[in-house]
The first five atom37 places (N, CA, C, CB, O) and aatype in JSON, in Angstrom:
{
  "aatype": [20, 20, 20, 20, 20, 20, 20, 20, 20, 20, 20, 20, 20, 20, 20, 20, 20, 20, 20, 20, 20, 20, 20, 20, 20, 20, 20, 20, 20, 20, 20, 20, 20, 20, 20, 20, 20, 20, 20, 20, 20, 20, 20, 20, 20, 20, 20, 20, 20, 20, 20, 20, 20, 20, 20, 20, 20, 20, 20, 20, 20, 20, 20, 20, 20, 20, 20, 20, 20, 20, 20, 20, 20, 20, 20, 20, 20, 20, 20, 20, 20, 20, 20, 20, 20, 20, 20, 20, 20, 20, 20, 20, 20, 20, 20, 20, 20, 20, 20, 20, 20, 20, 20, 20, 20, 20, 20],
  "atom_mask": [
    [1, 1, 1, 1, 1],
    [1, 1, 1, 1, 1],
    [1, 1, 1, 1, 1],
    [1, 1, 1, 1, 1],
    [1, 1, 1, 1, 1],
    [1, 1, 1, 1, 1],
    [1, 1, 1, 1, 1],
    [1, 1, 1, 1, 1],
    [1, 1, 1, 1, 1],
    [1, 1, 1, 1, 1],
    [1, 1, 1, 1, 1],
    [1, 1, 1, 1, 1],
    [1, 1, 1, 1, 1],
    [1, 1, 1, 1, 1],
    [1, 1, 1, 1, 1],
    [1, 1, 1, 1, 1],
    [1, 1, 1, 1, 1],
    [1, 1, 1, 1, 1],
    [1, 1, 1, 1, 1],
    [1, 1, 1, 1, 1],
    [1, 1, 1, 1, 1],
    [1, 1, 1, 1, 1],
    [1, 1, 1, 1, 1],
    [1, 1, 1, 1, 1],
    [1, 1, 1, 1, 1],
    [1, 1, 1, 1, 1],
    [1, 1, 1, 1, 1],
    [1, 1, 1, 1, 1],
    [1, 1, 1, 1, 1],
    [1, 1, 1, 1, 1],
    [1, 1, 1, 1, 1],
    [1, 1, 1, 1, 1],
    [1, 1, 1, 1, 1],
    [1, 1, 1, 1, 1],
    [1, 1, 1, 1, 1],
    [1, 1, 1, 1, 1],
    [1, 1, 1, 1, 1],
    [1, 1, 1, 1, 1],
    [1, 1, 1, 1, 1],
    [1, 1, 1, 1, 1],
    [1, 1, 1, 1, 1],
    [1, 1, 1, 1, 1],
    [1, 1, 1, 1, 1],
    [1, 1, 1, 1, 1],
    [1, 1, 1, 1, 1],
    [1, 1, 1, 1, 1],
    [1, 1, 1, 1, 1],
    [1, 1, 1, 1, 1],
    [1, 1, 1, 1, 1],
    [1, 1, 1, 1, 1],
    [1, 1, 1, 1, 1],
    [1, 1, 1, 1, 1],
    [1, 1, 1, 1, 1],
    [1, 1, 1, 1, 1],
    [1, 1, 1, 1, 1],
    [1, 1, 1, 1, 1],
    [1, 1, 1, 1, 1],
    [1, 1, 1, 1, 1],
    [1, 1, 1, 1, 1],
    [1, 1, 1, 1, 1],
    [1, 1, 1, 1, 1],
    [1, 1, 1, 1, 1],
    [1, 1, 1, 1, 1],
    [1, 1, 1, 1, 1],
    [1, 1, 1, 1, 1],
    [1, 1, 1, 1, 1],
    [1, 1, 1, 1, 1],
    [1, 1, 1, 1, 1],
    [1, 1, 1, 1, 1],
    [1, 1, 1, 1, 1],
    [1, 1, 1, 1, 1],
    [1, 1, 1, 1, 1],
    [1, 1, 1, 1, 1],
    [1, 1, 1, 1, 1],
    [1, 1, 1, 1, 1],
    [1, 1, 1, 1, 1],
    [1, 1, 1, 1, 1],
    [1, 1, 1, 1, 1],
    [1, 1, 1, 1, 1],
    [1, 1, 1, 1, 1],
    [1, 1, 1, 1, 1],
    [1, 1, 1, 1, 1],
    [1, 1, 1, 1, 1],
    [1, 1, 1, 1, 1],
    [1, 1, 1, 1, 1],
    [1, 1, 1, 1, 1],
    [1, 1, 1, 1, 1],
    [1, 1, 1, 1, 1],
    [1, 1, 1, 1, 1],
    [1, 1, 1, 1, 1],
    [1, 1, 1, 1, 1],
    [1, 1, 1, 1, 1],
    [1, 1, 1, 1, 1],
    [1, 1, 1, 1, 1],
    [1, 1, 1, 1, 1],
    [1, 1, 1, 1, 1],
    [1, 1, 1, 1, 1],
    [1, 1, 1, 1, 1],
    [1, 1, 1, 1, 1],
    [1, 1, 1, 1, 1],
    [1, 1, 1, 1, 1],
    [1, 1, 1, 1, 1],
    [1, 1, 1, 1, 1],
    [1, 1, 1, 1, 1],
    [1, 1, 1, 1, 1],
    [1, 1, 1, 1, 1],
    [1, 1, 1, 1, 1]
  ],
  "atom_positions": [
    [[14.94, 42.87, 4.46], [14.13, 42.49, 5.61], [12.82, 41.88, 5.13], [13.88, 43.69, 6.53], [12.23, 42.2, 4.09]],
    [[12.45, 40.98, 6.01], [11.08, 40.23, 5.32], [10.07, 40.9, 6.1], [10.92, 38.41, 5.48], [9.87, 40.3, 7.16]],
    [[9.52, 41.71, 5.98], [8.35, 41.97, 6.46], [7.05, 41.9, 6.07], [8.44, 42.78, 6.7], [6.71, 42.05, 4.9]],
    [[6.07, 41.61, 7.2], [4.66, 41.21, 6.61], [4.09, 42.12, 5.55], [3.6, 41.16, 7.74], [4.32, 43.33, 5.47]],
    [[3.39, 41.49, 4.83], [2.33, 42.26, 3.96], [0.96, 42.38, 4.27], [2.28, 41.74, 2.75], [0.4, 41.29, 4.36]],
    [[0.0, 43.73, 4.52], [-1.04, 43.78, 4.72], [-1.75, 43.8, 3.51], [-1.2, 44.61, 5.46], [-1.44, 44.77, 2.83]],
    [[-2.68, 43.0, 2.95], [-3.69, 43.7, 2.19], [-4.8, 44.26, 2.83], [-4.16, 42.92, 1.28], [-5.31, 44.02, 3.92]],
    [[-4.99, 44.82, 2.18], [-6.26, 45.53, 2.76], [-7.68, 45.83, 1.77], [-5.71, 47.0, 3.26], [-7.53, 46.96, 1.29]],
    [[-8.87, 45.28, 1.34], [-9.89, 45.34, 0.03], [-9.89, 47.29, 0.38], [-11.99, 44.12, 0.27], [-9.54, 48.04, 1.3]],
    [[-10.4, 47.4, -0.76], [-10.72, 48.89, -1.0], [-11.85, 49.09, -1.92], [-9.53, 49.65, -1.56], [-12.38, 50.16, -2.23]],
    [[-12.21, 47.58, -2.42], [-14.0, 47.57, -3.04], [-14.66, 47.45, -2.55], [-14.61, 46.88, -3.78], [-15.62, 47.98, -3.11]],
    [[-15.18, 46.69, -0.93], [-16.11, 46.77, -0.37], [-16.87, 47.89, -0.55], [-15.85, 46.57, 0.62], [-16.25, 48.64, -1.31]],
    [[-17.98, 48.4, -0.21], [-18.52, 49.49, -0.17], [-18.57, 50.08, 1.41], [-19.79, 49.29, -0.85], [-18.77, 51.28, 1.6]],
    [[-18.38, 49.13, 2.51], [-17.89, 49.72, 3.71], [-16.3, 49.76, 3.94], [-18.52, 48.99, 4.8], [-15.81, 49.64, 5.06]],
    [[-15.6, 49.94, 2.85], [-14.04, 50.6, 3.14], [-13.82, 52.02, 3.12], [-13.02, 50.16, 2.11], [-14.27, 52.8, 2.29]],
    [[-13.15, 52.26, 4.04], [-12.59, 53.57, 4.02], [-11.24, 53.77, 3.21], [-12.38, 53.96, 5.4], [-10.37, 52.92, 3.02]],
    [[-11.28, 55.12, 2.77], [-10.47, 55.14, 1.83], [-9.16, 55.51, 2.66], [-10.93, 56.07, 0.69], [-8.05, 55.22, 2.2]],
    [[-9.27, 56.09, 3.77], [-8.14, 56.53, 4.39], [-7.46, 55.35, 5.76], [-8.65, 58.09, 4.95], [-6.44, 55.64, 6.38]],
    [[-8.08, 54.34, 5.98], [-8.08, 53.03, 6.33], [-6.28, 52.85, 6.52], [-8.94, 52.0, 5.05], [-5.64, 52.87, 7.57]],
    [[-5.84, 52.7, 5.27], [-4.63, 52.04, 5.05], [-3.44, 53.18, 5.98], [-4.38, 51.85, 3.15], [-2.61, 52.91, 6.85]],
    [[-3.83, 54.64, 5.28], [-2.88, 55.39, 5.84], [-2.81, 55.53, 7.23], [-2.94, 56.49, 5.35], [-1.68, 55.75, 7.68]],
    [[-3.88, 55.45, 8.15], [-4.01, 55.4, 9.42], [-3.46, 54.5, 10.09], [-5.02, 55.39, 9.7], [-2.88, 54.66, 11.16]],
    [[-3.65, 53.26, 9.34], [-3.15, 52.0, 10.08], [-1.31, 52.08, 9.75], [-4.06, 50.36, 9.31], [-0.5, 51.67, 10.59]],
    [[-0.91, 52.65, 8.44], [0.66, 52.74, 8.14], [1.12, 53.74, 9.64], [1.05, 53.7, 6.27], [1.99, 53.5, 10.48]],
    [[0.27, 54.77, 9.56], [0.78, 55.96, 10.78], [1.07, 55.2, 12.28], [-0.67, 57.3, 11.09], [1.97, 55.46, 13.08]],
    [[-0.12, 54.06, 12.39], [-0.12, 53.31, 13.88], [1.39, 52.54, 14.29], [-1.42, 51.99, 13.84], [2.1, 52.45, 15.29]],
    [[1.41, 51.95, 12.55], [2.41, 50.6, 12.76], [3.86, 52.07, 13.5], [2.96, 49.29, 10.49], [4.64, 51.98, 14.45]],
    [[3.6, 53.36, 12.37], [4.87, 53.74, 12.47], [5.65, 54.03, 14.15], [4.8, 55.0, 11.59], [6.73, 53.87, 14.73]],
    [[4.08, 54.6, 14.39], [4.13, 55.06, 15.83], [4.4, 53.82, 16.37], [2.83, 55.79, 16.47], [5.07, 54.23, 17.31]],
    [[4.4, 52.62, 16.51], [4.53, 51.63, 17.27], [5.9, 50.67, 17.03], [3.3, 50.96, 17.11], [6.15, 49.55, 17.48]],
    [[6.64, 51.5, 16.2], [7.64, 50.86, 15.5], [7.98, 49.75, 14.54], [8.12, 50.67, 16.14], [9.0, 49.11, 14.28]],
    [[6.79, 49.75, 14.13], [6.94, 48.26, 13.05], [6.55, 48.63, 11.56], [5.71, 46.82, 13.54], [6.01, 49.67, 11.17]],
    [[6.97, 47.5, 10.81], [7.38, 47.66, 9.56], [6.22, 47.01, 8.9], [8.77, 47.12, 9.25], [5.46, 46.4, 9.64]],
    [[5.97, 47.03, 7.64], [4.68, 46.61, 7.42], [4.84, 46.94, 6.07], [3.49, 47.23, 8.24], [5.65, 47.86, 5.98]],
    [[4.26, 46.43, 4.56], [4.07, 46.58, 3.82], [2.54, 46.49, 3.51], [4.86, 46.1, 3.43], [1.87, 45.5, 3.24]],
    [[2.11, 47.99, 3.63], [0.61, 47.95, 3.12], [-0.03, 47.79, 2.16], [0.13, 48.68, 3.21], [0.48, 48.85, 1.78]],
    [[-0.58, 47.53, 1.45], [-1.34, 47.17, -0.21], [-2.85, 47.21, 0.07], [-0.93, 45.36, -0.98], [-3.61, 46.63, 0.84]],
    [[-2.97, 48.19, -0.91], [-4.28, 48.32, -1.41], [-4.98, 47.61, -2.69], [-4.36, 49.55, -1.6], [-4.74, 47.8, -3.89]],
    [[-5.89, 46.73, -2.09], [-6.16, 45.4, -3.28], [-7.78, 45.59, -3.72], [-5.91, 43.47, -2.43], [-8.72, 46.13, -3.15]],
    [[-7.7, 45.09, -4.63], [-9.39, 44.43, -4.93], [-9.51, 43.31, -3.98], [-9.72, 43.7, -6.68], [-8.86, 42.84, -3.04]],
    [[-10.91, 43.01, -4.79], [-11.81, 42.28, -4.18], [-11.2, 40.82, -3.43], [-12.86, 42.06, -5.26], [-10.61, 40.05, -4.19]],
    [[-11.34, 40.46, -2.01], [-10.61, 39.62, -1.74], [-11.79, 38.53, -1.54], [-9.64, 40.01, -0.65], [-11.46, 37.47, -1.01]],
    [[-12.84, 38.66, -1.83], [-13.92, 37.95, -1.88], [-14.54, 37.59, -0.52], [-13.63, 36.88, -2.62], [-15.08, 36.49, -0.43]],
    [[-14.5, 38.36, 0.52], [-14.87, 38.42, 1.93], [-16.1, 39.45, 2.17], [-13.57, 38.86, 2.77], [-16.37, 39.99, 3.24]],
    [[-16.89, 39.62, 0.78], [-18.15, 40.89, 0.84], [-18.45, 40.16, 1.94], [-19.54, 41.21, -0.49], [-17.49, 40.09, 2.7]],
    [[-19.35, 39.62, 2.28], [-20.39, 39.0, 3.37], [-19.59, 39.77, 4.66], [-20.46, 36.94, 3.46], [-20.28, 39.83, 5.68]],
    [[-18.36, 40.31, 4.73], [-17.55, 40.87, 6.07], [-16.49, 41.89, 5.75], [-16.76, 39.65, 6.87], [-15.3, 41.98, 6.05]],
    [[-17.3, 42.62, 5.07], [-15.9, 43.42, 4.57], [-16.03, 44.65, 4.79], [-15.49, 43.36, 3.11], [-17.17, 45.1, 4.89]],
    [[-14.94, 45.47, 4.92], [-13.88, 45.54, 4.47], [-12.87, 44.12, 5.12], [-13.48, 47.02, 4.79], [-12.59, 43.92, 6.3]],
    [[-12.45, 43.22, 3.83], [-11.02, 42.12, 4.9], [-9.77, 42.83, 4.48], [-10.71, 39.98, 4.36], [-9.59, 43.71, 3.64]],
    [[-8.81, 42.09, 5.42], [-7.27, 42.31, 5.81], [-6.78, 41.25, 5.97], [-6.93, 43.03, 6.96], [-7.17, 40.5, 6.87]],
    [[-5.65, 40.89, 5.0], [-4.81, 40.08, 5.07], [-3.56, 39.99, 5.56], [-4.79, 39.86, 4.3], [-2.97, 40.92, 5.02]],
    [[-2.61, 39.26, 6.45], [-1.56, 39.52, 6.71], [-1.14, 38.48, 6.29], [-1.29, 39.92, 7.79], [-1.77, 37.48, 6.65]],
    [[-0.2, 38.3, 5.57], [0.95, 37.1, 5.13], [2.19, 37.47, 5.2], [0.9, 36.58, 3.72], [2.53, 38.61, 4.87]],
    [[2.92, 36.69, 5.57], [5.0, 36.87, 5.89], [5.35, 35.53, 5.53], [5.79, 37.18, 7.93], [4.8, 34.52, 5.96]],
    [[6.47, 35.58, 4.54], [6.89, 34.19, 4.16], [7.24, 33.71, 5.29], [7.95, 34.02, 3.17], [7.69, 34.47, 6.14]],
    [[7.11, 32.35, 5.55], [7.97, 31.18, 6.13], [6.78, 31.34, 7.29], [9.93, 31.42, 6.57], [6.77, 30.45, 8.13]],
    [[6.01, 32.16, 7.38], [4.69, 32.06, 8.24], [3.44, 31.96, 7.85], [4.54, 32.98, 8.94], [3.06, 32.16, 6.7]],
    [[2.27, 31.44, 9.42], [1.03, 31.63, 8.99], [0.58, 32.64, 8.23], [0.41, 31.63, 9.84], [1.27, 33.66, 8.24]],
    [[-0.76, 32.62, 7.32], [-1.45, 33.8, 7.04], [-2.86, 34.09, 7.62], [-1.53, 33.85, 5.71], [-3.52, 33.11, 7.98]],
    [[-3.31, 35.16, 7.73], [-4.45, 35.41, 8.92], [-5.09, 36.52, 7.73], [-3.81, 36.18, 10.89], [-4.47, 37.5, 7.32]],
    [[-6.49, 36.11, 7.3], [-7.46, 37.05, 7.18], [-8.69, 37.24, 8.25], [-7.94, 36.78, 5.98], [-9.26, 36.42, 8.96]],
    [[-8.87, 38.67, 8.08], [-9.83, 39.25, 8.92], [-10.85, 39.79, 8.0], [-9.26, 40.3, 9.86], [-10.66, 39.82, 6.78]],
    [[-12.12, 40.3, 8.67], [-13.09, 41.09, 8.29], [-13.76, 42.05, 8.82], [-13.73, 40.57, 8.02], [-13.45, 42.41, 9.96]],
    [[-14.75, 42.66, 8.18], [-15.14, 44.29, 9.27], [-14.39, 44.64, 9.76], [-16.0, 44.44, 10.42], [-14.46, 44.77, 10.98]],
    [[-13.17, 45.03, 9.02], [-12.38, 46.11, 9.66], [-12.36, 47.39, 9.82], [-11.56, 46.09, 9.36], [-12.97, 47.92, 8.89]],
    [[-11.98, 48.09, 10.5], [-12.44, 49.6, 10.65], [-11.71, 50.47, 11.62], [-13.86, 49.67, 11.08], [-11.06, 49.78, 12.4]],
    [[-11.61, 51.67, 11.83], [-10.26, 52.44, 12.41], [-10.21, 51.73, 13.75], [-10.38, 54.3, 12.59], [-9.11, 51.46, 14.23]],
    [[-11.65, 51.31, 14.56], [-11.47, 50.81, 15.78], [-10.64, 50.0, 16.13], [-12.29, 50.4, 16.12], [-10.11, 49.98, 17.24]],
    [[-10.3, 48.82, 14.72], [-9.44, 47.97, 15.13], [-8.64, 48.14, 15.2], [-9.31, 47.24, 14.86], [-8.14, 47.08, 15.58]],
    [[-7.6, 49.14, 15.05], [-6.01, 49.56, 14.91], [-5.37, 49.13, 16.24], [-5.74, 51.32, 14.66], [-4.32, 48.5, 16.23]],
    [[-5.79, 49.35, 17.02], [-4.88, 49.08, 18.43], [-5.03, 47.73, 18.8], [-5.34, 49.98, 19.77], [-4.45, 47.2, 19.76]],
    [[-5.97, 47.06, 17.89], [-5.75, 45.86, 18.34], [-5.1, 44.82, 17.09], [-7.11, 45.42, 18.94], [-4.85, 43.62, 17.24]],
    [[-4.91, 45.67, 15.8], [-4.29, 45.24, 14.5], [-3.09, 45.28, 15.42], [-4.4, 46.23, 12.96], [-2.52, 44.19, 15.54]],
    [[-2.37, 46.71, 16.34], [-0.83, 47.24, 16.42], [-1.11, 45.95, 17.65], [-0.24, 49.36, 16.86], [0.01, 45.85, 18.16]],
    [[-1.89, 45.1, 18.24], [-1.48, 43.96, 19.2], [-1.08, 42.71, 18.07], [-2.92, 43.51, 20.37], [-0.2, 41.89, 18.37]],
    [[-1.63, 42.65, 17.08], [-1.58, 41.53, 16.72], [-0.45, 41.31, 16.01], [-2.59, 41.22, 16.17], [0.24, 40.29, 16.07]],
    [[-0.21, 42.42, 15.21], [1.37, 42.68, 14.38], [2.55, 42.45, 15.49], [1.57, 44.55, 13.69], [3.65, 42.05, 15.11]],
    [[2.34, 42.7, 16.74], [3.39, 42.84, 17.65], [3.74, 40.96, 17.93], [2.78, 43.92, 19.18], [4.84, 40.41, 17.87]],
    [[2.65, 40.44, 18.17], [2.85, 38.98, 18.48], [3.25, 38.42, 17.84], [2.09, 38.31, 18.73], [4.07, 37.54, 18.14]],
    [[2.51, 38.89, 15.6], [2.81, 37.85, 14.98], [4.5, 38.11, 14.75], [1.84, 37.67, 13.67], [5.2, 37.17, 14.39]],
    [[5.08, 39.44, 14.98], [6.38, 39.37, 14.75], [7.54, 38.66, 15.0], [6.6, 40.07, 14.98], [8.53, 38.4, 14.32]],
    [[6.95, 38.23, 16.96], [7.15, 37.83, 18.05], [7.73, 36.38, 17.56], [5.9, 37.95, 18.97], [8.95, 36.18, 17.52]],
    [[6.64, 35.27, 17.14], [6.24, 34.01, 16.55], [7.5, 33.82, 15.18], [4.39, 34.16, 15.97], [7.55, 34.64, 14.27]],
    [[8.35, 32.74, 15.24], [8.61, 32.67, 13.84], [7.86, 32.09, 13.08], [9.6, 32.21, 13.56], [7.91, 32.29, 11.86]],
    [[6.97, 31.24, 13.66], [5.73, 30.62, 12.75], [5.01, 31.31, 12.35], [4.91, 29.81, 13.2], [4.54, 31.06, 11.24]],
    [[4.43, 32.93, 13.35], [3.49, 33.46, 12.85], [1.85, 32.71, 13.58], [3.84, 33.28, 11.25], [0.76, 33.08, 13.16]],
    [[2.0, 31.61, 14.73], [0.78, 31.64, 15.18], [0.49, 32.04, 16.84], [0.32, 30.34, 14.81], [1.3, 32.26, 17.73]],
    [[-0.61, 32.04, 16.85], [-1.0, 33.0, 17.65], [-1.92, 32.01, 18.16], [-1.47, 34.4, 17.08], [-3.06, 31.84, 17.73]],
    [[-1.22, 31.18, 19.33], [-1.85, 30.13, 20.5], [-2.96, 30.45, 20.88], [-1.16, 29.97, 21.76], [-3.98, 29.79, 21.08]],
    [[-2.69, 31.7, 21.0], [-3.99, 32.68, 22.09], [-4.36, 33.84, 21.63], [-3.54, 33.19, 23.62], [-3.58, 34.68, 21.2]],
    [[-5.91, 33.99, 21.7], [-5.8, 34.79, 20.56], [-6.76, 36.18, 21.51], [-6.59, 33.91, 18.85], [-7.11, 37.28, 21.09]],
    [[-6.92, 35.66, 22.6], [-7.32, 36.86, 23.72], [-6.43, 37.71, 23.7], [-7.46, 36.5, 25.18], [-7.01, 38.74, 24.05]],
    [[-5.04, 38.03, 23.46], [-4.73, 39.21, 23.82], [-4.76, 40.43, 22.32], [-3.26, 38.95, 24.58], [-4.41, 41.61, 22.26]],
    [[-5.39, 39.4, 21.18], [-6.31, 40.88, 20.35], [-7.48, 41.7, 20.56], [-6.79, 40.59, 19.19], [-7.86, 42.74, 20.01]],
    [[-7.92, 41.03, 21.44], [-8.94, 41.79, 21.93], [-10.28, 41.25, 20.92], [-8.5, 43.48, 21.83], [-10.31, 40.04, 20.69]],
    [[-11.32, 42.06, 20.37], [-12.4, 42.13, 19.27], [-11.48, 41.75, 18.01], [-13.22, 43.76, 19.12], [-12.21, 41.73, 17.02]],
    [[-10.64, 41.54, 17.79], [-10.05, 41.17, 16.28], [-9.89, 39.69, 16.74], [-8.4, 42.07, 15.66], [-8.99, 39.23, 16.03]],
    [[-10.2, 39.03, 17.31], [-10.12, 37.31, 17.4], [-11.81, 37.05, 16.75], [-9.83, 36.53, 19.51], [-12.02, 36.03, 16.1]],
    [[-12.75, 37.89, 16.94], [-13.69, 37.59, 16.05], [-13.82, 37.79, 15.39], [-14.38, 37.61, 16.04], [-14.81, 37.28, 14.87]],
    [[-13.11, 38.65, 14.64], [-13.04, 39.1, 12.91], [-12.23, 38.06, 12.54], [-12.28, 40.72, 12.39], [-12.48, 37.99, 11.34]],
    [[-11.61, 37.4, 12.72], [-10.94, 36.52, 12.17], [-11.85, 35.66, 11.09], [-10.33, 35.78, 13.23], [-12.78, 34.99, 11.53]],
    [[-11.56, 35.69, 9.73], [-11.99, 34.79, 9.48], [-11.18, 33.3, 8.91], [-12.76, 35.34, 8.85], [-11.67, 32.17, 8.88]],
    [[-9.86, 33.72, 8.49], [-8.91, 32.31, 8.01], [-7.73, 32.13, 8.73], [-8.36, 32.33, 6.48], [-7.49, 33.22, 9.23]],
    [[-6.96, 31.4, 9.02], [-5.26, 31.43, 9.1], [-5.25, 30.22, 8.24], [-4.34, 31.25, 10.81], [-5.91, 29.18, 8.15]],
    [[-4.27, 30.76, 7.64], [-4.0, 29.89, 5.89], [-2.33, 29.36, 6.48], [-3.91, 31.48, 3.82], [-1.49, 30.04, 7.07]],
    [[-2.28, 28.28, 6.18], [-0.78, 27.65, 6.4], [0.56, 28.39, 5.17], [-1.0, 25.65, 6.05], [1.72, 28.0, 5.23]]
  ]
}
């Protein structure tokens, strides 16, 4: 199965260390699959902690200032990009506060 990959930085100095497992527990509860990774520096200090999502044959979307708040709106966005075989996301109101963390979608 191809499923997305999250990175997630864990050098920022505003990352939480328990970040990743919370967000694995959300996807689980919400039924989705997800490959989490805990990375260095993704070079997004100026907004960090960032999060990357990439899935072959799709867009890629980094974010920044992430933090437990965003989970329910990470478990909106995982749901759409699943949705998408491209992986984009026309509209980006129904993430709620994670359309301004956005900082890339990489082709």
């Amino acid at each position: 199965m191809n499923a997305p990959v999250i990175s997630l930085c864990q050098t920022c100095e505003q990352a939480t260390a328990d970040l990743p497992d919370a967000l694995g527990r959300a996807l689980t509860e919400h039924g989705l699959v997800a490959d989490i990774r805990r990375v260095d520096c993704m070079s997004g200090c100026d907004r960090g902690p960032t999060l990357a999502v990439r899935q072959t044959g799709k867009m890629a979307y980094l974010f920044g200032e992430i933090a437990h708040g965003d989970i329910p709106d990470l478990i909106r966005f995982l749901q759409l990009y699943a949705d998408r075989p491209d992986g984009v996301l026309s509209d980006a109101r129904p993430i709620g506060d994670l359309r301004f963390k956005a900082i890339a979608r990489i082709p």
